[in-house]
C-alpha positions in Angstrom: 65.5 23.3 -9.1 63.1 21.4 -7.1 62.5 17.5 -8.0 60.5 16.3 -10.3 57.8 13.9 -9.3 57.2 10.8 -11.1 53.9 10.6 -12.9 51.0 7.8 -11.0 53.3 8.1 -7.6 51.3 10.9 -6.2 47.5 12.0 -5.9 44.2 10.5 -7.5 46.8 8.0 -9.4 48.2 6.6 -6.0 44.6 6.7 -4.3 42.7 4.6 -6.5 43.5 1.2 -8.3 41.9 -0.6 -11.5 39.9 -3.7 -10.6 42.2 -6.0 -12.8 44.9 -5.1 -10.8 43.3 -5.6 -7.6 42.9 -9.0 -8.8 46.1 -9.4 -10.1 47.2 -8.0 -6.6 45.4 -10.5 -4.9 46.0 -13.4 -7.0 42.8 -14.9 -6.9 39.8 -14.6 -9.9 37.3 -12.7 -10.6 34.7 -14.2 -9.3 36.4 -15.1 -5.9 36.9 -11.6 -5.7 33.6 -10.2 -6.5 32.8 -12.5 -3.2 35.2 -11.0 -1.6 34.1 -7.7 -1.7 30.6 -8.0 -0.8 31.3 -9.8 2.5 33.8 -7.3 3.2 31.7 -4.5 2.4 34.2 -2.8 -0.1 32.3 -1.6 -3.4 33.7 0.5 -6.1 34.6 4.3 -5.8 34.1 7.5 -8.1 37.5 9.6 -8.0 36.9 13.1 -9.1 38.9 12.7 -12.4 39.1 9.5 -14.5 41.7 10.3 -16.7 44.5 11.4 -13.9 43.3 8.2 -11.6 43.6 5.7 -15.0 47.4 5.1 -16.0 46.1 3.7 -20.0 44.5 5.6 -22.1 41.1 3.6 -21.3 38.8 5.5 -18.6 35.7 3.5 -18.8 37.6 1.3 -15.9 35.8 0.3 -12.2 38.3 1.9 -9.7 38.5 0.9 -5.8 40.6 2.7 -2.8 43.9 1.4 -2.7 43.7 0.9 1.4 40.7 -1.4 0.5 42.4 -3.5 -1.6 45.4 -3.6 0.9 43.2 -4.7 3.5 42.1 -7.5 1.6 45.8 -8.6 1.5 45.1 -9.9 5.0 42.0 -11.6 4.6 41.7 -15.2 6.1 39.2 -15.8 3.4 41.9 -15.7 0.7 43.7 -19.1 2.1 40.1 -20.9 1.5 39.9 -19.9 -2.0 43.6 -20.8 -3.1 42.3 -24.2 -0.9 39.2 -24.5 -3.0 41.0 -23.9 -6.0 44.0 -26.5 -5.5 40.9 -28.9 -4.5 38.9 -28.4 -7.7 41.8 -29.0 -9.7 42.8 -32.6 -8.3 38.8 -33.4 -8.8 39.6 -32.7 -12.5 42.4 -34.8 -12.6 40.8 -37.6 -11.0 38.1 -37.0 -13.6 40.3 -37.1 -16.7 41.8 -40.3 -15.0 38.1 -41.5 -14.6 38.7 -41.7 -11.2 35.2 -40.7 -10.4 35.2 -42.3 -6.7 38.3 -40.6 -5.9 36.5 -37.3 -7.6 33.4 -37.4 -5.2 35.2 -38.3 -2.3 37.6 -35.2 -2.6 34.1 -33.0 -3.2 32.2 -34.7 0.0 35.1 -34.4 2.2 38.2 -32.0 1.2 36.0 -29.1 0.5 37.0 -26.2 2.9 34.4 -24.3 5.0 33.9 -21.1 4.6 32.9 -19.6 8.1 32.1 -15.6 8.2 31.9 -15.6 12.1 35.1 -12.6 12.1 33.6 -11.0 9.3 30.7 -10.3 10.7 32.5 -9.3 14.3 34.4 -6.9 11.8 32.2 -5.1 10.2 29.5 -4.6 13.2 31.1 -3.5 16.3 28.1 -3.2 18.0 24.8 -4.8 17.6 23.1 -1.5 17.4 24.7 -1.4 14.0 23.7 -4.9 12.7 20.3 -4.1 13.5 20.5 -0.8 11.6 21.4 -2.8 8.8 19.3 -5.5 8.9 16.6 -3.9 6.2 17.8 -5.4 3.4 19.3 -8.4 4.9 15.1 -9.2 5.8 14.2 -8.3 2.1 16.7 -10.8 0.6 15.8 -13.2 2.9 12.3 -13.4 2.9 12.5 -13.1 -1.4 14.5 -16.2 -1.3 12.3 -17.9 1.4 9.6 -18.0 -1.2 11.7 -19.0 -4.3 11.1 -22.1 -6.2 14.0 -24.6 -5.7 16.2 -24.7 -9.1 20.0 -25.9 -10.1 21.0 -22.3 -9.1 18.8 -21.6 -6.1 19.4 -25.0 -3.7 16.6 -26.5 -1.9 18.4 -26.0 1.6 19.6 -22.5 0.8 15.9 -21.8 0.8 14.8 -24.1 3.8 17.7 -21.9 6.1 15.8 -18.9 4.7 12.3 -20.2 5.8 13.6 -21.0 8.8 15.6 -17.8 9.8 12.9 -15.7 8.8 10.2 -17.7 10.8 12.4 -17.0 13.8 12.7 -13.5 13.7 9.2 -13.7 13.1 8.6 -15.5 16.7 11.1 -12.8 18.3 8.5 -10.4 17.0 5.5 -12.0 18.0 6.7 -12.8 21.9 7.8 -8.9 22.1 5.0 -7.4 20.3 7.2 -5.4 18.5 5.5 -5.4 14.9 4.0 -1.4 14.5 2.9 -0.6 11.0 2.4 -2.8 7.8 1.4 -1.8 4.6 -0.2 -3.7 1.1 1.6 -2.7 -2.0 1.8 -3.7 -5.7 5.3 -5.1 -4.7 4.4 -7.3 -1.7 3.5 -6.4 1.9 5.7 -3.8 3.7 6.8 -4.3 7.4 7.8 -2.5 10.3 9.2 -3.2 13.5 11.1 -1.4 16.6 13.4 -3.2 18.1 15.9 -2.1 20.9 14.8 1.4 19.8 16.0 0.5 16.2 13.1 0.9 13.5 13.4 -2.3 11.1 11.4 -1.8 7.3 11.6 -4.8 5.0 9.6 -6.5 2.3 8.0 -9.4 1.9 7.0 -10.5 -1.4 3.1 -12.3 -2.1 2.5 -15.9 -2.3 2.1 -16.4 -5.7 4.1 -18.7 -8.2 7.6 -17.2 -9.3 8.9 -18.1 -12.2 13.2 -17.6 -12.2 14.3 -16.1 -15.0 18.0 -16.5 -16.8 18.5 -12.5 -16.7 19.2 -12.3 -12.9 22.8 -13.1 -11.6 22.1 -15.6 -8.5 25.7 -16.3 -7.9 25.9 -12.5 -7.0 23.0 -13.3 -5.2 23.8 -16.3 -3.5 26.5 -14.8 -2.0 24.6 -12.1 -0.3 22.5 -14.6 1.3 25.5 -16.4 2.2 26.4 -13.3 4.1 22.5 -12.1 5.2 21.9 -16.0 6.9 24.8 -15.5 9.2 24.1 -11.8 9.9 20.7 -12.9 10.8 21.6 -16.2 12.6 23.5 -13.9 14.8 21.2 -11.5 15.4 18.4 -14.2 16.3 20.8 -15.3 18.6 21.1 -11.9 20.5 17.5 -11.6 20.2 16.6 -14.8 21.5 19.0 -14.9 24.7 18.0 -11.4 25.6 14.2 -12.4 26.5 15.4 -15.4 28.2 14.3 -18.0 25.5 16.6 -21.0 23.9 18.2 -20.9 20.8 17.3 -22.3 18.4 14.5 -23.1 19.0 12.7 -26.8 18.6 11.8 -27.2 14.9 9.0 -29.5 13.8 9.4 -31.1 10.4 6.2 -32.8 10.0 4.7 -30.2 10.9 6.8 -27.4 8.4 5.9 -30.3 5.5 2.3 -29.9 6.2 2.3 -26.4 6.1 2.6 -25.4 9.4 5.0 -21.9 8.9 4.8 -20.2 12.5 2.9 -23.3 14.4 6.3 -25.5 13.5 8.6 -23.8 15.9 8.3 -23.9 19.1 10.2 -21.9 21.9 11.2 -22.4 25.0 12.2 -20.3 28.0 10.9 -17.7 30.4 7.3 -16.1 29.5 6.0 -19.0 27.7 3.9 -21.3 29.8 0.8 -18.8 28.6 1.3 -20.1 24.7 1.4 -23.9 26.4 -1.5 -23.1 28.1 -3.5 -21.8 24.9 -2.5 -24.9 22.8 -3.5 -27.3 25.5 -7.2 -25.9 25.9 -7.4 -25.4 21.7 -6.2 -29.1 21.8 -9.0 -30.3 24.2 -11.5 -27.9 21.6 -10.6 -29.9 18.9 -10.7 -33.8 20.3 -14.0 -32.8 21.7 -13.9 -32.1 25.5 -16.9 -30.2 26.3 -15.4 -28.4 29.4 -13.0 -26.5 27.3 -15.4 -25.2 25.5 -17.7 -24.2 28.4 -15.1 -22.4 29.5 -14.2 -20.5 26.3 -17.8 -20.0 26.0 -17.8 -18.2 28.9 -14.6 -16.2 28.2 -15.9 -15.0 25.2 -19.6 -14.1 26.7 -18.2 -10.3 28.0 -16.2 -10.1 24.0 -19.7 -10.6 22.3 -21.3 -7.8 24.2 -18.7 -5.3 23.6 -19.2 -6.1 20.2 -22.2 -5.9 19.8 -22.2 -2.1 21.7 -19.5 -1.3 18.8 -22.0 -2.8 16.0 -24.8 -0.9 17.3 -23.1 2.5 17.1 -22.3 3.4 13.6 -20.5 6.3 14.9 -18.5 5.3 17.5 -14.8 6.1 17.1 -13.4 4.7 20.5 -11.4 1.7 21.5 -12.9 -1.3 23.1 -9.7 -2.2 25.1 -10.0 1.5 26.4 -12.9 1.2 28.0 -14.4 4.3 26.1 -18.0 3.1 25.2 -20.6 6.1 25.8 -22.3 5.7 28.6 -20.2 3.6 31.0 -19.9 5.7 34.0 -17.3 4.1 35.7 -14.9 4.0 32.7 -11.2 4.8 32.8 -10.7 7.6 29.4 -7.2 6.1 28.6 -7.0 8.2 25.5 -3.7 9.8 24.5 -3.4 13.4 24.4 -3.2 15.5 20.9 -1.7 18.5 20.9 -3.0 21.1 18.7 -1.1 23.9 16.5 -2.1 27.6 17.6 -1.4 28.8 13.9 -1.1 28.4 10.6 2.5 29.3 10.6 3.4 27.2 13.7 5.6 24.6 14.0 3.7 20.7 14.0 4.1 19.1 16.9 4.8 15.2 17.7 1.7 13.8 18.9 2.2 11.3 21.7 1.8 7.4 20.4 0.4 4.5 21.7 2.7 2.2 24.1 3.9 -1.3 23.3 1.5 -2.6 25.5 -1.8 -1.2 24.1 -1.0 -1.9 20.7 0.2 -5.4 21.4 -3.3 -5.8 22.8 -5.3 -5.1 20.4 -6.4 -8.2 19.5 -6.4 -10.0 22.4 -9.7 -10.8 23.2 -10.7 -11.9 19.8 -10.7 -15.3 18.0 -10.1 -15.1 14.5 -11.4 -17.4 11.7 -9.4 -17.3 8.1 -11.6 -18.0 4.8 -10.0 -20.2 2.5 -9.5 -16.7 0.3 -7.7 -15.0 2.6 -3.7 -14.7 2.7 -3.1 -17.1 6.3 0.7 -16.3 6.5 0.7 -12.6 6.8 -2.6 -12.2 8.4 -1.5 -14.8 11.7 1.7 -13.1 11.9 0.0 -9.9 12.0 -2.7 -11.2 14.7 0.1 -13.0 16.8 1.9 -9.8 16.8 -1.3 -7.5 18.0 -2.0 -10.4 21.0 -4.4 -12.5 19.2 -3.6 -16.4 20.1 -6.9 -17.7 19.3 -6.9 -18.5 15.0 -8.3 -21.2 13.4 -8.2 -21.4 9.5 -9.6 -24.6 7.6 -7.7 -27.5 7.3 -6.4 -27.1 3.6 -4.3 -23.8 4.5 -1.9 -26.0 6.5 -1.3 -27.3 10.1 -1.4 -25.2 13.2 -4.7 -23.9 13.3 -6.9 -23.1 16.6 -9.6 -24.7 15.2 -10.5 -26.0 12.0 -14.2 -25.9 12.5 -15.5 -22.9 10.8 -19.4 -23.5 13.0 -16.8 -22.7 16.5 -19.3 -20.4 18.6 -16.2 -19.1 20.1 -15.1 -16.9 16.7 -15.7 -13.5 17.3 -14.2 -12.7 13.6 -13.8 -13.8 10.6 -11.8 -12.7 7.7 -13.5 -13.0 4.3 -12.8 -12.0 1.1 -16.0 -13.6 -0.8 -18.9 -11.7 -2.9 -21.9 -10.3 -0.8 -24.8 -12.6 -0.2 -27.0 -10.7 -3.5 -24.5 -12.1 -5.3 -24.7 -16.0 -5.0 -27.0 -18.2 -6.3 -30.4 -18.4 -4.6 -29.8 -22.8 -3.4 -26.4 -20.9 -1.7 -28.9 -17.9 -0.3 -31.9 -19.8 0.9 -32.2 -21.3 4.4 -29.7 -18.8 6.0 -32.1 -17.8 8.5 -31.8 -21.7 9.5 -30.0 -23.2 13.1 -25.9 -23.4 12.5 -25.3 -26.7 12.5 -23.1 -28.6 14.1 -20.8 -29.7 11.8 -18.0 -28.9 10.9 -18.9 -27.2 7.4 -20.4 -24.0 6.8 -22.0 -23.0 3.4 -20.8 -20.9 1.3 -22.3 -17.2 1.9 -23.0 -18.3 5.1 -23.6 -16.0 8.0 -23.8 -16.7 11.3 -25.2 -14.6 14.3 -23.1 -12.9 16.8 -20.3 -13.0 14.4 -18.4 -10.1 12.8 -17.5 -10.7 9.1 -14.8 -7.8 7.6 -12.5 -8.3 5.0 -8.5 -8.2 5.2 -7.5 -4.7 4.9 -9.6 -4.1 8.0 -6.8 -5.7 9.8 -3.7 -3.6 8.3 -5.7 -0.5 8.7 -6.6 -1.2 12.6 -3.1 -1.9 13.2 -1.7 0.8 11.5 -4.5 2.9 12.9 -3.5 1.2 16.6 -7.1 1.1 17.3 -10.1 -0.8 16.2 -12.0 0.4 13.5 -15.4 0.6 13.1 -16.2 -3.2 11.2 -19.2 -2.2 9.3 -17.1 -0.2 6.7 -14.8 -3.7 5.4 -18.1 -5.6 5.5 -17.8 -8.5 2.9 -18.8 -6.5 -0.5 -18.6 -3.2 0.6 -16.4 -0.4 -1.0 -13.5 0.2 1.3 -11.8 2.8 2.1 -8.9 4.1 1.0 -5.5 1.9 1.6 -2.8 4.4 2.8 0.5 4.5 3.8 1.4 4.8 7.2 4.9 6.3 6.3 3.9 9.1 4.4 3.4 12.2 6.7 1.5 15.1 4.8 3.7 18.2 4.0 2.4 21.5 4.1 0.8 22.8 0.5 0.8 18.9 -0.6 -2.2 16.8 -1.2 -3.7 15.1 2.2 -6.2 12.4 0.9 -6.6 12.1 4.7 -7.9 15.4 5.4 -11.4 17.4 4.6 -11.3 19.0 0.7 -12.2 22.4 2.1 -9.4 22.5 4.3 -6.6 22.6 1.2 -8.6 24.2 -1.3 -7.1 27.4 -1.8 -9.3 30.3 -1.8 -11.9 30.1 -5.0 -10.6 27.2 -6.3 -14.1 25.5 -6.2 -15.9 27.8 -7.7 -13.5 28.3 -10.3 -13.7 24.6 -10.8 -17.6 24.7 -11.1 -17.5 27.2 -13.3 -14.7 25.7 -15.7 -17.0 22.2 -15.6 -20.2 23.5 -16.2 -18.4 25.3 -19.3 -17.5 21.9 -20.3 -20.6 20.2 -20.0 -22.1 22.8 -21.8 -19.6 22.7 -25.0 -19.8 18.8 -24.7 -23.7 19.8 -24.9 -23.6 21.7 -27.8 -20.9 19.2 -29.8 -23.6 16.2 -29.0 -26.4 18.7 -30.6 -24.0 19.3 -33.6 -22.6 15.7 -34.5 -26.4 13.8 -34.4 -25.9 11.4 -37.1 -28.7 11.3 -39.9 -30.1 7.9 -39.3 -31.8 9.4 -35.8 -32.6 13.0 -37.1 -36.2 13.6 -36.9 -38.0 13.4 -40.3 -39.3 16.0 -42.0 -42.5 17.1 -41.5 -45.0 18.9 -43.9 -44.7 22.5 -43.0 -40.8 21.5 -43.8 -41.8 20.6 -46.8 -43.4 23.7 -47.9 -41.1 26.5 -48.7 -41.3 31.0 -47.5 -43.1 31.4 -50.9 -46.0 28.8 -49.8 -45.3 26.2 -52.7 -45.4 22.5 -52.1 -41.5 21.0 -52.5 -42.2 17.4 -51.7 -46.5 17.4 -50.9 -49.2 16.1 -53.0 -52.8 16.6 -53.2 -53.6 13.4 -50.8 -50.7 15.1 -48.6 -52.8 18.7 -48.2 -56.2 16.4 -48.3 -55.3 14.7 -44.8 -53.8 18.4 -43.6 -57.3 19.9 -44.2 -58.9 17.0 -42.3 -56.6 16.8 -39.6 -57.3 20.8 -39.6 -60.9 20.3 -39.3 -60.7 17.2 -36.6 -58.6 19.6 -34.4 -61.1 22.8 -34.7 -63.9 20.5 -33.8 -62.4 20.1 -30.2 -61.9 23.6 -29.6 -62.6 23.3 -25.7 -59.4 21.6 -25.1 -57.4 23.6 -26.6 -58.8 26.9 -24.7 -58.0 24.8 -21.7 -54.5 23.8 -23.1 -54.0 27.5 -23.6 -54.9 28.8 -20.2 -52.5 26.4 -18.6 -49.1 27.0 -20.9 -50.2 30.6 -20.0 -50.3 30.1 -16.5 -47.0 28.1 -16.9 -45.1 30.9 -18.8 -46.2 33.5 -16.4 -44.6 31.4 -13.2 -41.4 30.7 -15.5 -41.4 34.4 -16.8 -41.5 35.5 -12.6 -39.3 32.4 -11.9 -36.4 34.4 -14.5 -37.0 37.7 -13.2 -36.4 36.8 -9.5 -32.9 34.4 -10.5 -32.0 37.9 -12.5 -32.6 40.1 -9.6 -30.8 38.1 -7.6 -27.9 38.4 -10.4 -27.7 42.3 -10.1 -29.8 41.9 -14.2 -32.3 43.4 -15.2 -34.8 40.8 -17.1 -34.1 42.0 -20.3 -30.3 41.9 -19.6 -30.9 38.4 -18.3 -33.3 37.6 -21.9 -30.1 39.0 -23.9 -27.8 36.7 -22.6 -29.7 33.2 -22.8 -30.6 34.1 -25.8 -27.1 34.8 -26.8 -25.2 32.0 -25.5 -28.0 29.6 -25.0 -27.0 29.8 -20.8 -30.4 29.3 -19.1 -31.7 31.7 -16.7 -31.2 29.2 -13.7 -27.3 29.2 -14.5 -26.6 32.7 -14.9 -25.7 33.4 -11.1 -23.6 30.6 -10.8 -22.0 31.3 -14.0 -21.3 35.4 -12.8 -20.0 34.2 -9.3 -17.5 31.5 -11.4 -16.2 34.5 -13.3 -16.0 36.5 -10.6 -13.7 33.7 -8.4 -11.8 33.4 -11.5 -11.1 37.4 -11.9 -10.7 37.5 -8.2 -8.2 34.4 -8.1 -6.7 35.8 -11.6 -6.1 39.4 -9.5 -4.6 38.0 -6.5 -2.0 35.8 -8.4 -0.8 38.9 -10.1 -0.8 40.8 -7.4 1.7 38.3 -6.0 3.5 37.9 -9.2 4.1 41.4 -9.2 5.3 41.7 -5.8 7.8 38.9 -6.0 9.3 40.7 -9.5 10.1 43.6 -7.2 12.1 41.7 -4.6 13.8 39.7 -7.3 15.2 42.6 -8.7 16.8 43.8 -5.4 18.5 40.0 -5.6 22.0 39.4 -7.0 21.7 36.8 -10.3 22.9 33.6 -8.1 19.6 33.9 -5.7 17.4 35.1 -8.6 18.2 31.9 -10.4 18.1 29.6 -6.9 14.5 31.6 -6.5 13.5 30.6 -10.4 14.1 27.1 -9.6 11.9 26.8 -6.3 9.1 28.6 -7.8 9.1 26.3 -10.8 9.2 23.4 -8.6 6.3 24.4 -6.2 4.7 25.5 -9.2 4.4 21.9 -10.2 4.1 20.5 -6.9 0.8 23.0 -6.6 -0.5 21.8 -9.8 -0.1 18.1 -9.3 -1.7 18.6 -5.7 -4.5 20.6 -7.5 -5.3 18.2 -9.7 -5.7 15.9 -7.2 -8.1 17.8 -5.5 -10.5 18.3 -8.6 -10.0 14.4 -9.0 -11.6 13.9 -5.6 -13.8 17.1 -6.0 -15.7 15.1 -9.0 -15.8 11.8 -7.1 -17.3 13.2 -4.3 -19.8 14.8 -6.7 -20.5 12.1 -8.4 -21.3 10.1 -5.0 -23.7 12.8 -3.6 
């Protein structure tokens, strides 16, 4: 006889362990070893069967691997808790004493440090890995940075947020590194590559949040607590890698006024160019002329190619490319697509941009921000794309280029204001007028040699990596369509991207045609049928008089003024002959009119008379009623035919791939219908527009 096991010795019972005793395991409390757990990485496991892995009769239990918890036993961490916890209770004692000096002395100076520098070493190996997981560690951050300070978020919890964020901001903008970004109902979506290592995180809006008591911020905190040394680290890397100190100098006065980007300022290899910049944008603004000759003359060769770009509505080509029709001597930089050779063929990659050009691409612009306009996203997206002239007005903060809106070296701004029809005429009038010199502009202003777009022009250039044509995000106009740049079509899915003709299957407009001019037509015939009383036309006097010829509602004066008006119309008689020839000419081109539309229908004209009279169809609809039908039957064939086909080969299946084969078709089914009624969505807009 073999022995007998012991039950919870062997298996899932052995494998997993109960959080309470973890904690009893570990002899520390629960919330010191919630923290424990998220800067160790260890969350709670699954196993396969609850009731073999519980030993009490309770299964709705959190359950961890018992090597995780054994792991903690080891934990330096776990000394500066039982430190923290011996300390909290001599400041209660000194409290109940009312020993209250003795109290904050112990908090200001016996409180332990926790440092996470071996923790960190732990769980990343290699940096590779903490940039691959430095997504949500951005995400956090960045929420925090734009918290109100309360009792549970501390002001300089979020003022090491600000600042960590605004230097991996700088990293970005000295290594052009930024790629795509994208506006969302959640806040603005980022993306950057660095050492090869594609970075996503989101940054909420600037608008006012208001903390609520239904979020945890003590788990919170602690993952911040983790994310700011993750990130302190990785700046670090960053940082030393490019040659450039850290940390970098940080200017208070500046960060108080609301200087964000412009109050840090690096130093190392590769920066004497940004010294450079802000020296000449400081002579701008004290008033040196010479500076401004010169950027006058820098900006003389911008303003042309402008102005080229303005003049072509269709150009599609890059001005940093040197594309412009017509220049002989022009280098075609373009990159290379590569083309499928049929429908069933496999999608190639299509070459992208380098770093380089798209870290160019605004370069030789100056930028000027509207009041309106969101300044913190929009100059770290400029910086990013080589831009390092932008000037804002003075109440968005310190840091500017230039604060005077009238600079003649602006080669853009960014507005976000209503068109010029729009404002009152004292704001309209006198636009035509000299710019003056100062240093306000009115409102609804325009001045020449300037291009004016709104802010999605910039997200969509950059995401496009090439300049878009400026005249579609004029100020007022409808723009186009905001997509994302990390959704790549799929084949059978709706493409908002591409032409309607090219996914509609085959029929599917006509079909649609058909269907709607059916539905105008019953919406026509409802309208006719629910006329209210108050506007039905009254009744006349030939309603009034019954088959039989007797008067139902007439008197005598009521026949009287018929026999007048009787005798007043005979006594113009050459009108009406003239009247008559003309609704007889009229009927007769009509009359020809229906027989050729019936001809061309495969009707005869009394065919053709039948049916209008019948369903009320007019002649003029007929054929493009018939050729909906026949789309419909033809569509309607097809689909059976393929119905029918598939029910043969499912029933040379076995029952496990007929069932797996139900399932896709029901899925595709409704991805097919979702995608169609996309299409007739955009199908009647584009209607509607033409």
């Amino acid at each position: 006889m073999g022995k007998i096991k012991k039950k919870g010795t062997s298996g899932q019972a052995k494998n997993f362990i109960t959080r309470t005793q973890a904690v009893r395991k570990l002899q520390i409390s629960l919330p010191d070893f919630r923290r424990l757990c998220i800067f160790k990485g260890i969350y709670p496991r699954e196993p396969r069967n609850k009731k073999k892995a519980s030993k009490s009769s309770t299964h709705l239990t959190t359950f961890y691997y018992t090597k995780d918890i054994q792991y903690l036993l080891h934990e330096p961490l776990l000394a500066k808790f039982r430190d923290h916890k011996a300390l909290a209770k001599k400041i209660a004692r000194s409290l109940g004493r009312g020993e209250v000096g003795d109290a904050a002395r112990l908090e200001k100076k016996g409180a332990p440090k926790l440092s996470l520098d071996h923790i960190i070493k732990e769980r990343y190996p290699t940096f590779v890995d903490a940039l691959r997981d430095l997504d949500d560690a951005l995400s956090l951050l960045f929420l925090f940075a734009n918290l109100p300070s309360t009792s549970t978020v501390p002001p300089k919890t979020i003022a090491l947020c600000q600042r960590l964020c605004l230097e991996f901001e700088h990293y970005l903008i000295t290594t052009n590194s930024l790629r795509k970004s994208f506006l969302s109902i959640k806040g603005i979506y980022y993306q950057a590559t660095v050492q090869g290592q594609d970075i996503l995180w989101l940054v909420p809006y600037k608008f006012v949040q208001r903390v609520t008591g239904d979020v945890d911020f003590r788990i919170m905190g602690t993952f911040v607590e983790f994310y700011t040394t993750l990130l302190g680290f990785v700046n670090f890397r960053l940082y030393t890698s490019i040659g450039l100190v850290y940390p970098p100098k940080f200017n208070a006065k500046s960060d108080e006024q609301g200087g964000e980007l412009g109050a840090i300022t690096l130093e190392g290899r590769g920066i004497e160019e940004p010294k450079q910049i802000e020296a000449q944008a400081n002579r701008h603004v004290n008033g040196d002329m010479d500076g401004e000759i010169e950027a006058r003359g820098a900006n003389e060769e911008i303003q042309k190619q402008i102005a080229a770009v303005e003049e072509l509505p269709d150009a599609d080509f890059d001005i940093q490319d040197g594309n412009a029709p017509g220049a002989e001597e022009a280098i075609n930089d373009a990159i290379d697509t590569f083309e499928t050779t049929g429908d069933d063929a496999d999608i190639l990659p299509q070459p992208q941009a380098s770093g380089n050009e798209e870290g160019s691409l605004f370069a030789p612009f100056t930028f000027f921000l509207c009041r309106e306009t969101p300044r913190q996203p929009l100059e770290f997206i400029l910086r990013s794309f080589g831009c390092k002239r932008i000037g804002w007005e003075e109440v968005l903060g310190d840091g500017a280029f230039t604060n005077n809106e009238s600079d003649p070296t602006i080669t853009h701004q960014v507005v976000d204001r209503p068109p010029l029809s729009s404002l009152p005429e004292e704001q309209v009038s006198n636009t035509d007028s000299d710019v003056p010199a100062t240093q306000v502009v009115r409102p609804g202003h325009r001045i020449p040699g300037r291009t004016y777009v709104q802010p999605q022009w910039v997200w969509d250039c950059i995401n496009e990596a090439k300049l878009l044509r400026p005249d579609l995000y004029a100020p007022g106009a409808t723009l186009p369509p905001h997509l994302s740049p990390w959704v790549k079509p799929t084949k059978g899915a709706y493409d908002p991207t591409a032409p309607l003709a090219e996914q509609e299957r085959e029929g599917e407009a006509e079909e649609a045609e058909g269907l709607d001019d059916e539905e105008e037509e019953d919406s026509e015939v409802d309208a006719e049928d629910a006329v209210p009383a108050s506007k039905a036309k009254p009744p006349t006097d030939t309603d009034m008089i019954d088959d039989h010829g007797m008067d139902v509602a007439g008197s005598e004066s009521d026949s009287d003024s018929a026999q007048s008006a009787t005798s007043a119309t005979s006594s113009f008689a050459g009108f009406d002959d003239q009247a008559a020839s003309e609704s007889e000419t009229e009927t007769a081109l009509t009359q020809h009119q229906r027989e050729l539309e019936a001809e061309a229908a495969g009707l005869t004209f009394s065919e053709s008379a039948q049916i209008t009279k019948a369903n009320g169809t007019p002649v003029k609809g007929i054929l493009k009623q018939i050729k909906g039908d026949e789309a419909r039957k033809k569509a309607a064939r097809k689909r059976r035919e393929e119905e029918e086909e598939l029910e043969r080969r499912k029933m040379m299946m076995g029952r496990k791939k007929r069932k797996l084969v139900d399932k896709m078709l029901y899925s595709n089914k409704a991805k097919d219908e979702e995608a169609e009624k996309l299409r007739g969505k955009r199908r009647r807009i584009e209607a509607g527009k033409t």
